[in-house]
N, C-alpha and C positions, 0 to 999 in steps of 0.2 A: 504493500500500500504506500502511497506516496504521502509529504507531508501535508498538502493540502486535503485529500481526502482522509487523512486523518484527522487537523480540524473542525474540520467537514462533521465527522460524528461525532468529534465532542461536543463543539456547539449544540447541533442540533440534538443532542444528546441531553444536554444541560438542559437547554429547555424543557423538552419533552419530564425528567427528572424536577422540574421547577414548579410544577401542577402540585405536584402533592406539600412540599414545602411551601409553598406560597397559601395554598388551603390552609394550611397549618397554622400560620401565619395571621390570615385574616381571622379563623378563630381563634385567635390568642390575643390580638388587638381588642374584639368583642367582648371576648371575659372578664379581659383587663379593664375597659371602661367603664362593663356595668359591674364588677367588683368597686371600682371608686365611688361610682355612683350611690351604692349602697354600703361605704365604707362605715366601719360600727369604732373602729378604736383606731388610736390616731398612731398608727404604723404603717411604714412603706407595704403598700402590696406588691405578692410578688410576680414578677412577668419574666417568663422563660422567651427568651430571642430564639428565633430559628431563622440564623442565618440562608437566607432563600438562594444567594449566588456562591456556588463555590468561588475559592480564590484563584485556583486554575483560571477559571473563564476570566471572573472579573476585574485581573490582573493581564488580559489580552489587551493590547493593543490595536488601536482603530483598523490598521494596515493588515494583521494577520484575517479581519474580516472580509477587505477587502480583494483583498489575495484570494482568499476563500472563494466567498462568493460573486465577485469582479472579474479579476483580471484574470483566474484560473476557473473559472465558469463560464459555461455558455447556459443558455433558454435554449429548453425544445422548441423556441419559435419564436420568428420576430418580436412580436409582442412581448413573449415572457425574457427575451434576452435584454429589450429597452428598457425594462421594467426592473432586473435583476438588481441593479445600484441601485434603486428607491427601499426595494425589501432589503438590502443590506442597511441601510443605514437606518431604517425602523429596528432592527434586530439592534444595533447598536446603541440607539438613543432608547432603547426598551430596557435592554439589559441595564445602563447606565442608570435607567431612573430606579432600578431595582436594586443595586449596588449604595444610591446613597439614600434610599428608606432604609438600609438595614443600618446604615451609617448615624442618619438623624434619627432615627429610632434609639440605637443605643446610647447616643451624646443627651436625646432628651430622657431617657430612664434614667439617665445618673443624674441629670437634674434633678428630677422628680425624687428621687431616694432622698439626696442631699437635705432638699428643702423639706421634705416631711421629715426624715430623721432631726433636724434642726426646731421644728416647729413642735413633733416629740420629747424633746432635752425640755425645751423652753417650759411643753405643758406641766410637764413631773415636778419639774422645780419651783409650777407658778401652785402646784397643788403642793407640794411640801412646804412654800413657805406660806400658806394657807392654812395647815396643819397646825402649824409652827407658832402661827399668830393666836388661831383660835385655844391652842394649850398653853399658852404661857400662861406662869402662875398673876393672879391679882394682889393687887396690895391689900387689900381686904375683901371678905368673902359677903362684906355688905355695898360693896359699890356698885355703882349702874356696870363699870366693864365684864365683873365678877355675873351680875345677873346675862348680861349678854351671852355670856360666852357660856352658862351653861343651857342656854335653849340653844347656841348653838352647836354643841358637841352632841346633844340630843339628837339635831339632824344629823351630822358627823355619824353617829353611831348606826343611827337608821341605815344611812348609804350603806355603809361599810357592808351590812347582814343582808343587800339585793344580791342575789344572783347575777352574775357577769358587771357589777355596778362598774367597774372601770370604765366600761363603755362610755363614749364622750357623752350621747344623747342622754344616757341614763345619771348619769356623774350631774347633768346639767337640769334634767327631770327631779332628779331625787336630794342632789345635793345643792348645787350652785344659786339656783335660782331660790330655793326657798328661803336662803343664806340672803340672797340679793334682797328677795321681799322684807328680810324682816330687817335689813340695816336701815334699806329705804323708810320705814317706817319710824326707825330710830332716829336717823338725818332729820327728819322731819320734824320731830320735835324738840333733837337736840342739835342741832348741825355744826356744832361744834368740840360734838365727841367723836376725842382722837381715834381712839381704836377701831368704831363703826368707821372713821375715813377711812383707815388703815386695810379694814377687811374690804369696801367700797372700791377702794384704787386694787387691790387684787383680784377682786373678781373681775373686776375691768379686764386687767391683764390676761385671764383667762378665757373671759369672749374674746376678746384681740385674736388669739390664739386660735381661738374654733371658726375662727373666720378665714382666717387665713388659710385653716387648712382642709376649710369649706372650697376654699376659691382655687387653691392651688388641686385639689381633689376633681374641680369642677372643668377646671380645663383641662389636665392632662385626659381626662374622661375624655372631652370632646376633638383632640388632638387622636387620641390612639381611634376613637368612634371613628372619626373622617378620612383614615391611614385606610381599614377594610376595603370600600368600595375603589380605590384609589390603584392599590393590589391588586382588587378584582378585574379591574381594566387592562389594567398593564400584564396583567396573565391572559386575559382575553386576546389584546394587541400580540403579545408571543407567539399563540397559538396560531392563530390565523396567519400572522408571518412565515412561521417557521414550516405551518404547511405548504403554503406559497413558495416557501424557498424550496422543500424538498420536490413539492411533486414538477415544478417549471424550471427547476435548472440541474444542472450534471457537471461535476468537475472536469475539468479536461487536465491528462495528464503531461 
């Protein structure tokens, strides 16, 4: 066999090989999304890469395709020989666009880990020093801070004994907000008790937090959502190419 017809099947090779990978693919972007979508605790999900181009091909050069399917190819016929350079360079700018999804795919998943693991550290520690606040001892066990602080260990305790309560939604059901209502109501008629600011500006800090990793949750969802059909095409464009190439042209040796 000669070198060209030996490109000749790996290419065409690769592609045909690129169906099942790229399936694979599109449903791994889909999991991935609506796993975010319906994210419960604030850690990185996880998403397996399936690289869809081997390095062989995707490390070919414009010219080995051309060679290929160009200048050492003819068409069984006028038609498919004029036409032979347009289907190569679809195969090129195909493969290419599939080379840098796997590329930006992987550059934004480490994004994404980065900034949840980051927005992760921030939560544990905006609830430890939440913790931290709500246990410290009082100067005496007849002050307003002293009263405060044990309605709110009350709830404290409550969360603690939910099932899965880590959970952001439930953390915020069971613990944060009831904490929120009743400082709010304490501000209100003291609003210049230090400790109710204190617990006030922390829980701030922690919706901060759940927002962010609302928002960052919510795009990368819509980023891997929009990657699927995207794959689907450009596996579709291979296909049809790669048949075109095979069954309308012949290497010459």
């Amino acid at each position: 066999m000669s070198e060209t017809t030996d490109y000749r099947a790996l290419i065409l090779g690769a592609v045909d090989d690129l169906q099942a990978s790229g399936d694979a693919q599109v449903k791994a972007c889909l999991d991935f999304a609506e796993r975010l979508k319906n994210a419960k605790e604030m850690q990185p999900e996880a998403f397996s890469i399936n690289r869809m181009l081997s390095s062989e091909v995707a490390e070919l050069p414009s010219d080995v395709f051309l060679e290929t399917f160009v200048w050492k190819a003819k068409g069984v016929d006028e038609d498919s020989d004029n036409k032979k350079q347009t289907w190569c360079f679809n195969l090129v700018n195909q493969l290419k666009s599939l080379r840098l999804i796997d590329e930006e795919t992987a550059t934004t998943l480490e994004g994404y880990e980065a900034e949840i693991s980051r927005l992760s550290d921030k939560w544990e520690l905006g609830l430890f020093k939440l913790e931290k606040a709500v246990n410290k001892p009082s100067k005496s066990e007849a002050d307003a801070e002293a009263s405060l602080q044990a309605e709110i260990t009350k709830m404290w305790d409550a969360w603690e004994r939910v099932e899965d309560h880590a959970r952001v939604a439930l953390t915020f059901d069971k613990l944060i907000d009831p904490i929120k209502d009743f400082v709010e109501k304490e501000l209100s008629i003291k609003p210049d008790h230090d400790f109710a600011k204190t617990l006030s500006s922390l829980l701030q800090g922690l919706k901060d937090c759940q927002l962010a990793w609302q928002k960052c949750s919510g795009e990368h969802a819509e980023i891997f959502e929009a990657l699927a059909p995207k794959i689907k095409q450009i596996m579709q464009n291979l296909a049809t190419t790669k048949a075109l190439v095979a069954d309308n042209t012949r290497p010459i040796d």
